[in-house]
FINU-257922 format. One record per atom (N, C-alpha, C): x, y, z negated; atom name; residue in one letter. Coordinates in Angstrom, 3 decimals, m for minus. Atoms other than C-alpha are relative to their C-alpha. Layout:
N
east,north,up,atomo,residuo
X,Y,Z,CA,a
...
END
This chain:
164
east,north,up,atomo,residuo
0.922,m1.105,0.033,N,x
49.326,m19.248,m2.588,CA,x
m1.327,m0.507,m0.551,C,x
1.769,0.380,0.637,N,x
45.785,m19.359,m4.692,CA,x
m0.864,0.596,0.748,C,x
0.923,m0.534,m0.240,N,x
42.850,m18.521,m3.507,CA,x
m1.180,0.535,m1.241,C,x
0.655,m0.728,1.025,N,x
40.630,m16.396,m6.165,CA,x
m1.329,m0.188,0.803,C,x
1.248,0.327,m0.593,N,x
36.958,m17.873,m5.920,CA,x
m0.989,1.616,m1.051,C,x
0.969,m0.659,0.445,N,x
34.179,m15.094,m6.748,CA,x
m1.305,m1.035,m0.807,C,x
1.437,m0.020,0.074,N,x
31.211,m16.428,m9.095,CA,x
m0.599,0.877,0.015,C,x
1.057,m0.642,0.004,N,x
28.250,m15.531,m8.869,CA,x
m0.588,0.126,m1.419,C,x
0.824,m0.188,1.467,N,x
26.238,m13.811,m12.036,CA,x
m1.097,m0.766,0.601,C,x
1.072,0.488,m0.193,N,x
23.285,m15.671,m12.700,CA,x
m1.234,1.234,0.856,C,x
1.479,m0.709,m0.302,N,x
19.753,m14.441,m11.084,CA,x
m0.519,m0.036,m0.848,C,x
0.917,m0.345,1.084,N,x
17.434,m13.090,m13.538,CA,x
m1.836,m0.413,1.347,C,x
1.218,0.119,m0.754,N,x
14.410,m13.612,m10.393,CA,x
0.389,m1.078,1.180,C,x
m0.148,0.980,m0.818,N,x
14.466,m17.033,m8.024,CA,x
0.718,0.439,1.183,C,x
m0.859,m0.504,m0.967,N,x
16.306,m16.597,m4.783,CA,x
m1.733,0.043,1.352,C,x
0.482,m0.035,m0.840,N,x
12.972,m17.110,m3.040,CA,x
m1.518,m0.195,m0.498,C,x
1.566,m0.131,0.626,N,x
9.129,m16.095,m3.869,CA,x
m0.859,m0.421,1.101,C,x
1.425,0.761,m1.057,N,x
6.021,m18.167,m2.686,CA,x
m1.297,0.311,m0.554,C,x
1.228,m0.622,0.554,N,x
2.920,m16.506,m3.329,CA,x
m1.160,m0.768,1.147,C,x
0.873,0.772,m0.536,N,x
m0.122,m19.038,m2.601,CA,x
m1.383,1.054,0.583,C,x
1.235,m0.921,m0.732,N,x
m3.348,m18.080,m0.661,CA,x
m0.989,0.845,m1.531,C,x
0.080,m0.686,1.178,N,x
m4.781,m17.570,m4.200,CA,x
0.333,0.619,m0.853,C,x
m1.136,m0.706,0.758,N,x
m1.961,m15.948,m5.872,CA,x
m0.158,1.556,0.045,C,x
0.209,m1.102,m0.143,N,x
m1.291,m12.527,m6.705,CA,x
m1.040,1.011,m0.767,C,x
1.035,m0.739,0.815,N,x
m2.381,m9.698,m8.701,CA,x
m1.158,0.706,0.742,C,x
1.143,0.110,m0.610,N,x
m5.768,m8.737,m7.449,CA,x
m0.070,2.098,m1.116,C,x
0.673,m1.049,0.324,N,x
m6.740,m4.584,m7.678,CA,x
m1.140,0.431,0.571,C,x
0.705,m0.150,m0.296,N,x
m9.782,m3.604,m7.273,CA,x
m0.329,1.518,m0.088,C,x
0.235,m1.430,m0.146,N,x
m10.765,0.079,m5.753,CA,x
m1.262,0.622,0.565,C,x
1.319,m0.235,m1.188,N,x
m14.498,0.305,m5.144,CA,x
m0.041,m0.740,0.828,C,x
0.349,1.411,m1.153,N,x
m14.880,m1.620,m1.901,CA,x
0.864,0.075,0.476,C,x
m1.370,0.478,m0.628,N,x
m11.302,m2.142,m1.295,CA,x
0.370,m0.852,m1.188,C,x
m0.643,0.414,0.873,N,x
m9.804,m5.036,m2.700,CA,x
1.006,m0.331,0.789,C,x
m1.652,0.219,m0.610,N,x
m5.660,m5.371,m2.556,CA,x
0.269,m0.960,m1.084,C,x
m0.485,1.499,0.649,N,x
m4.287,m8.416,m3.509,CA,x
1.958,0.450,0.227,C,x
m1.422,m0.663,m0.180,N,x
m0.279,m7.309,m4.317,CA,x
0.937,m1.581,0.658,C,x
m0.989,0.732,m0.549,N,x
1.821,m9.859,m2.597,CA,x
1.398,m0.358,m0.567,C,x
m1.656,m0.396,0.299,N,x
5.264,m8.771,m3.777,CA,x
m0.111,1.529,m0.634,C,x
m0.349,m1.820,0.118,N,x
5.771,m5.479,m6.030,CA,x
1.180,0.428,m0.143,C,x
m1.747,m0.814,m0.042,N,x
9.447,m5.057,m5.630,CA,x
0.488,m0.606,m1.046,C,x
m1.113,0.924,0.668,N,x
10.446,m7.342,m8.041,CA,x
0.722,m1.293,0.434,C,x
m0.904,0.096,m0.766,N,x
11.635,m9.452,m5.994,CA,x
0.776,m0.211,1.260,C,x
m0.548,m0.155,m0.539,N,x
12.918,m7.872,m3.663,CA,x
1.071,1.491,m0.249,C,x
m0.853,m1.133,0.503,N,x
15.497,m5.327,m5.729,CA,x
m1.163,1.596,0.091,C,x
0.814,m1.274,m0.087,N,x
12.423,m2.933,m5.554,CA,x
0.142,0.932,1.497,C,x
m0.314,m0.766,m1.158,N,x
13.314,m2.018,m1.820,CA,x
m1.028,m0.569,0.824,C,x
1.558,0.318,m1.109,N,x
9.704,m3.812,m0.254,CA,x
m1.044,m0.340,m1.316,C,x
0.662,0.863,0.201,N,x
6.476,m4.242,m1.596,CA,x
m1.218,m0.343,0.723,C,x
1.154,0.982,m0.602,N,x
3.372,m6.260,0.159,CA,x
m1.362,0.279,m0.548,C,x
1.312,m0.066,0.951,N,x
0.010,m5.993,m0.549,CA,x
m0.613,m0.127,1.634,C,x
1.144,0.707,m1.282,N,x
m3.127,m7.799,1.877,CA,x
m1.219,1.098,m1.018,C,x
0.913,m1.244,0.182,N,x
m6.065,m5.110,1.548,CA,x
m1.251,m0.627,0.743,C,x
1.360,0.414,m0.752,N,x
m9.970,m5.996,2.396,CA,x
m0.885,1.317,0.011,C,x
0.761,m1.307,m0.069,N,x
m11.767,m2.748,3.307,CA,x
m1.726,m0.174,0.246,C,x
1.327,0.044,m0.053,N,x
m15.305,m3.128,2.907,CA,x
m0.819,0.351,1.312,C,x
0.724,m0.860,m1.129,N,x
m17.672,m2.005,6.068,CA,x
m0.497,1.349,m0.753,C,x
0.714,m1.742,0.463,N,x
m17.960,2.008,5.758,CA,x
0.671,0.259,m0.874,C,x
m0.880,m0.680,0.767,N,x
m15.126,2.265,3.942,CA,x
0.648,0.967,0.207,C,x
m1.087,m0.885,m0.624,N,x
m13.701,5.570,3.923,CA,x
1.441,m0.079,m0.846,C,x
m1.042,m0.367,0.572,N,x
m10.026,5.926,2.660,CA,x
0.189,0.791,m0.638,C,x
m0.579,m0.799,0.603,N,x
m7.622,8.068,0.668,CA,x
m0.284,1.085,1.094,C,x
m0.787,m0.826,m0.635,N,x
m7.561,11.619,1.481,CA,x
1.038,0.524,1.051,C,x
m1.057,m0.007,m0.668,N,x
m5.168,12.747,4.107,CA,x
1.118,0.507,m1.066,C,x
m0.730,m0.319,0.662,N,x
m1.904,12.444,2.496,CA,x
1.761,m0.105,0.475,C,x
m1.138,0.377,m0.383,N,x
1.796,12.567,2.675,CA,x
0.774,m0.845,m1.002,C,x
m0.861,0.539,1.062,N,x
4.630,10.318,1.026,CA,x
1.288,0.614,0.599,C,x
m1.425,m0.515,m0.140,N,x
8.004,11.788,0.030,CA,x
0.891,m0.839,0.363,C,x
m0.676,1.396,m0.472,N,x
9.693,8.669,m0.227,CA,x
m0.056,m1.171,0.116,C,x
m0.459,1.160,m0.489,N,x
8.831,6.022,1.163,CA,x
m0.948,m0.346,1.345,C,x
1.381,0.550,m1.046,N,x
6.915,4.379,4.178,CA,x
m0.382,m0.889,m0.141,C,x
1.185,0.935,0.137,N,x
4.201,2.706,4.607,CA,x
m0.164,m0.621,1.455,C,x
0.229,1.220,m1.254,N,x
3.300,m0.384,7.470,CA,x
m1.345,m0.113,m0.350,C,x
1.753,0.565,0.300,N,x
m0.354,m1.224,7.754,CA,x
m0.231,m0.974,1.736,C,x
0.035,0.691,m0.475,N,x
m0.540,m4.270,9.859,CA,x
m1.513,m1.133,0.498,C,x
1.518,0.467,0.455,N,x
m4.646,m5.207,10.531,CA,x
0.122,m1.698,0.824,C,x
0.412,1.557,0.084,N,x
m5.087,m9.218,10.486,CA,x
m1.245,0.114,0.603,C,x
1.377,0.421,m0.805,N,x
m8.897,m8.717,11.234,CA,x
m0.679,1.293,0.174,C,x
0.893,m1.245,0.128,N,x
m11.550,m5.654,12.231,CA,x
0.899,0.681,0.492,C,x
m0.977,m1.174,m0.790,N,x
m10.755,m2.095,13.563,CA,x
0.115,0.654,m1.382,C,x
0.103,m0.676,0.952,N,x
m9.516,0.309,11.166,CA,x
0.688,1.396,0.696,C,x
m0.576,m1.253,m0.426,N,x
m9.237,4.083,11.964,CA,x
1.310,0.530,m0.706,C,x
m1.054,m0.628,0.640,N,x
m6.005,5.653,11.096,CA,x
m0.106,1.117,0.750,C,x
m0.371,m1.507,m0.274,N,x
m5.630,9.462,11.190,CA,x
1.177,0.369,m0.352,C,x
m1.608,m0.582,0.058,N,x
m2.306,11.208,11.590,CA,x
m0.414,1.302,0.465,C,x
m0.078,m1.380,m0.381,N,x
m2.543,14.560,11.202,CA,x
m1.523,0.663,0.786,C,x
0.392,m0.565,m0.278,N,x
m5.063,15.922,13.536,CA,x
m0.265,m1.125,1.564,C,x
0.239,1.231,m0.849,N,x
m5.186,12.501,15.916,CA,x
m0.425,m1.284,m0.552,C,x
1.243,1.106,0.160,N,x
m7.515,9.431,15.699,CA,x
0.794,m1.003,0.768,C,x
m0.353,1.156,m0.945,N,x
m6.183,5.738,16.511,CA,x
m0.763,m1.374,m0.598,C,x
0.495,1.680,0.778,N,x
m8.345,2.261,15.921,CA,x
0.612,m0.752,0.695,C,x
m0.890,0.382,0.283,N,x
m6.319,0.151,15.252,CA,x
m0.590,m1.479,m0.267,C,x
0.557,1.663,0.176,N,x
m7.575,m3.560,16.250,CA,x
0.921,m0.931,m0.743,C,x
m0.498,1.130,m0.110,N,x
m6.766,m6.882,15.225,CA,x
1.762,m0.502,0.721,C,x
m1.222,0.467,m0.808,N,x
m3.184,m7.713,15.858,CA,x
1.365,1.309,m0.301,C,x
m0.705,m1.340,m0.456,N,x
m1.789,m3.665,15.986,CA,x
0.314,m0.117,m1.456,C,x
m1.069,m0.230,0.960,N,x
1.267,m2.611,13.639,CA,x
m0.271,1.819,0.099,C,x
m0.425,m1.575,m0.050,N,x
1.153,1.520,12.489,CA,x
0.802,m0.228,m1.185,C,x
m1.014,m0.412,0.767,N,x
3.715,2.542,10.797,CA,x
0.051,1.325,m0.143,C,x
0.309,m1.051,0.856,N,x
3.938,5.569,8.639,CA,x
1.400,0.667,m0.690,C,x
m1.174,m0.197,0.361,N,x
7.174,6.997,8.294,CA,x
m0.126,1.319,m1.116,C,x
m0.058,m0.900,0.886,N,x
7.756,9.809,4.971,CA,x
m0.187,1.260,0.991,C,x
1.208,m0.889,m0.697,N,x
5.810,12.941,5.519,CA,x
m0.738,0.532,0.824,C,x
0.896,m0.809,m0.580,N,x
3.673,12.393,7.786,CA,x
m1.594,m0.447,m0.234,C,x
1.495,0.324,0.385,N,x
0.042,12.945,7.143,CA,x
m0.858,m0.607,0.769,C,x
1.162,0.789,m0.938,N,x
m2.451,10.134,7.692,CA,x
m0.498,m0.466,m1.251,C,x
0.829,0.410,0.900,N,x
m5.316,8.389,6.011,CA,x
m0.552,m1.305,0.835,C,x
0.815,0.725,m0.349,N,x
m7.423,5.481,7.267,CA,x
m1.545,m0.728,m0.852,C,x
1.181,0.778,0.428,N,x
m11.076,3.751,7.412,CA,x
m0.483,m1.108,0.285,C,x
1.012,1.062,m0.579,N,x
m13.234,1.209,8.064,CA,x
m1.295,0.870,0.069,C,x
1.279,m0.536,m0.905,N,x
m15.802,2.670,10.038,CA,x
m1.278,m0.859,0.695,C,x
0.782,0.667,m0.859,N,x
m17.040,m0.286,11.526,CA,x
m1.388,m1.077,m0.968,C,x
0.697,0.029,1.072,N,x
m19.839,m2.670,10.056,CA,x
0.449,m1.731,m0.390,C,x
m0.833,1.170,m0.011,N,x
m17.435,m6.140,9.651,CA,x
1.178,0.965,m1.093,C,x
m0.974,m0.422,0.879,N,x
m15.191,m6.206,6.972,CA,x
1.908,m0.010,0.632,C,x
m1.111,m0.130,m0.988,N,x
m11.301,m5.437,7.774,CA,x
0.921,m0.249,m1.055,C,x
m1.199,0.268,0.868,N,x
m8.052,m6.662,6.348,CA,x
1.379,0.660,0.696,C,x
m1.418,m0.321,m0.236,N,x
m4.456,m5.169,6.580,CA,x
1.002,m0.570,m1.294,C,x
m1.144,0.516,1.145,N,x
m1.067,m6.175,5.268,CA,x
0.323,1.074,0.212,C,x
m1.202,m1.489,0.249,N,x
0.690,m3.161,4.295,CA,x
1.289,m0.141,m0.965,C,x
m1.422,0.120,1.194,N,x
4.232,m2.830,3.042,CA,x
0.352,1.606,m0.398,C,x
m0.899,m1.128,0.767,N,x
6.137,m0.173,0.973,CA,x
1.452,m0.194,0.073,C,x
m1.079,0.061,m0.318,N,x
9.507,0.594,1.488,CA,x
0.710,1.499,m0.917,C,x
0.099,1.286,0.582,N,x
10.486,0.944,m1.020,CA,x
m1.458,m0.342,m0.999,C,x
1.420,0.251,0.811,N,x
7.988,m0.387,m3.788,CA,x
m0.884,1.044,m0.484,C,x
0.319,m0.875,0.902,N,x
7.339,3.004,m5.420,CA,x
m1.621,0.468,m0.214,C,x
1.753,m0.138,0.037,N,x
3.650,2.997,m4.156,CA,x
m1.212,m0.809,m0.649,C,x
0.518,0.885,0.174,N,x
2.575,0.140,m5.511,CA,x
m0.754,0.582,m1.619,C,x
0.539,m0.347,1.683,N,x
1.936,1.599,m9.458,CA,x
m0.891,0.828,0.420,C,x
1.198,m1.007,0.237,N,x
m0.288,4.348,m7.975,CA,x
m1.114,m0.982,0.089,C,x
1.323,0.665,0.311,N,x
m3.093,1.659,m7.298,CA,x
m0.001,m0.983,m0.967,C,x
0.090,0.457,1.382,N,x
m2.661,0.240,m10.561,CA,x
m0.733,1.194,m0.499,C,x
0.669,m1.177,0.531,N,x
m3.260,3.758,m11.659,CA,x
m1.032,0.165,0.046,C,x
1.625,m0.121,m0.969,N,x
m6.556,4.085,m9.691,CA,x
m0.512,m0.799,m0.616,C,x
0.998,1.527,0.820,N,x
m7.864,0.726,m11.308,CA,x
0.018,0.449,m1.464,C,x
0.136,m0.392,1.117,N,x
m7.091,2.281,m14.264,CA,x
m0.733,0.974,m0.871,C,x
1.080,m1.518,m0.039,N,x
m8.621,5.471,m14.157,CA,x
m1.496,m0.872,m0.214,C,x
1.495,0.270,m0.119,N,x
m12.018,3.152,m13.414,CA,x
m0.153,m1.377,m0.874,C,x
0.509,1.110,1.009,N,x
m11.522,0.335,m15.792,CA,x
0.154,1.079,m1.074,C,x
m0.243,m0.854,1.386,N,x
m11.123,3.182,m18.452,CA,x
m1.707,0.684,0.193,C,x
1.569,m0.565,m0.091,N,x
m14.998,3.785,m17.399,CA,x
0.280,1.958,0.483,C,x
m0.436,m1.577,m0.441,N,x
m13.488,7.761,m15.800,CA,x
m0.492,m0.664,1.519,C,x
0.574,m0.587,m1.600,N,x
m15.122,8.649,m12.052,CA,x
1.355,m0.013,0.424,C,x
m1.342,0.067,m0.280,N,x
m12.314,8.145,m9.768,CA,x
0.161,1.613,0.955,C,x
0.434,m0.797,m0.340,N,x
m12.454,11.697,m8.794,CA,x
0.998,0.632,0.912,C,x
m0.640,m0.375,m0.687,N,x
m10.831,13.537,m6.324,CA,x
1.766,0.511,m0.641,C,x
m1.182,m0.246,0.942,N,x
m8.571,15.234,m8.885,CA,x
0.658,m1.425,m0.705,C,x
m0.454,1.098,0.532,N,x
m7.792,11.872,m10.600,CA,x
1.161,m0.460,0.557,C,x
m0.282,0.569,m1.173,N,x
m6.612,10.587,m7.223,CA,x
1.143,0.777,0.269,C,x
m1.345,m0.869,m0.719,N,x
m4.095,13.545,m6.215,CA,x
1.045,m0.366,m1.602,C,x
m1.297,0.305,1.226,N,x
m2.672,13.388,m10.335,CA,x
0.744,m0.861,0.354,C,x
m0.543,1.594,0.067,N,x
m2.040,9.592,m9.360,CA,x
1.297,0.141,0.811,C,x
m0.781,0.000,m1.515,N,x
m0.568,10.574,m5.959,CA,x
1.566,0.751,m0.345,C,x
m0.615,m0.988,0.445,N,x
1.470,13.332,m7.562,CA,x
1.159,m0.864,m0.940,C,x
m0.899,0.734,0.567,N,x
3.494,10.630,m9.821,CA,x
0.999,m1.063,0.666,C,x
m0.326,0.662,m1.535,N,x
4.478,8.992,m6.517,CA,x
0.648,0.225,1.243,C,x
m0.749,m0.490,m1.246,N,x
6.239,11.126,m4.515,CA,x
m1.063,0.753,0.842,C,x
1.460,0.147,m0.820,N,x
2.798,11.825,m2.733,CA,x
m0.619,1.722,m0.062,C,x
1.123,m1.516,0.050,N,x
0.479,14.964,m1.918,CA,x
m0.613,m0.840,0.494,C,x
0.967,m0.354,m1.159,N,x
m2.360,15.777,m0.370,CA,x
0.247,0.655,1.252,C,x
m0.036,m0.916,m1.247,N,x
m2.282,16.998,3.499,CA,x
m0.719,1.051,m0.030,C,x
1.191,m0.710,0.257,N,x
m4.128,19.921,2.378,CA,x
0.256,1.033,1.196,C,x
m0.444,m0.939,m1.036,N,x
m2.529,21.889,5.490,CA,x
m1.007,m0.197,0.987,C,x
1.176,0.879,m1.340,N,x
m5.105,19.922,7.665,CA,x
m1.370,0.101,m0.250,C,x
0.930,0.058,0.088,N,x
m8.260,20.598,5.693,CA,x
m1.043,0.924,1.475,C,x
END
């Protein structure tokens, strides 16, 4: 009796990504800077990563929803408000929210210390809208409210406008 061995096709992407403390594409959004971690390449496009520095008095996105996918926001340092809907949670040092597809939330930095989160995507699909956003403002364009929903709008994404 034979045994029939399976190869393997080559990998087109390493079996294992190391992204240094300096590494990483670097977007800049006004007084948020996200440093991308991982944009789903490789990980088959089903996670991507991104470490976020929220300025003091930063307010966030809009309240918004995502169609498909969720979002993790994991804060390393500082408080950061997250809104869901029509409820308020700060969200110290240490605390995991999670953001499951449509439900509406936004977050800030309210406080006067700067604040970091790791946030993931699940899958990557969020990651091109803040490319977009950097784009809009390296193209010298106001990042304007409307700008912001177009972006959102290519993304699966609204606005919570049910909540204004």
């Amino acid at each position: 009796m034979t045994e029939k061995t399976n190869s393997s096709e080559p990998q087109t992407h390493p079996a294992v990504s190391v992204m240094g403390p300096g590494d990483g594409e670097m977007i800049v959004l006004g007084t948020t800077r996200m440093r991308v971690l991982e944009d789903g390449s490789h990980t088959g496009h089903r996670l991507a990563i991104a470490e976020s520095v929220l300025a003091p008095h930063t307010q966030g996105p809009p309240q918004h929803r995502h169609g498909l996918h969720d979002e993790g926001f994991y804060v390393l340092s500082g408080t950061v408000r997250f809104t869901v809907g029509d409820e308020d949670h700060d969200a110290a040092t240490g605390t995991l929210v999670m953001v499951a597809p449509g439900t509406p939330h936004t977050f800030a930095n309210l406080t006067d210390q700067p604040a970091v989160l790791l946030s993931t995507f699940t899958p990557d699909l969020y990651v091109q809208y803040f490319r977009d956003l950097q784009e809009v403002l390296a193209g010298g364009r106001p990042l304007t409210p409307q700008a912001n929903i177009d972006a959102m709008g290519r993304y699966a994404t609204e606005p919570a406008t049910d909540l204004d």
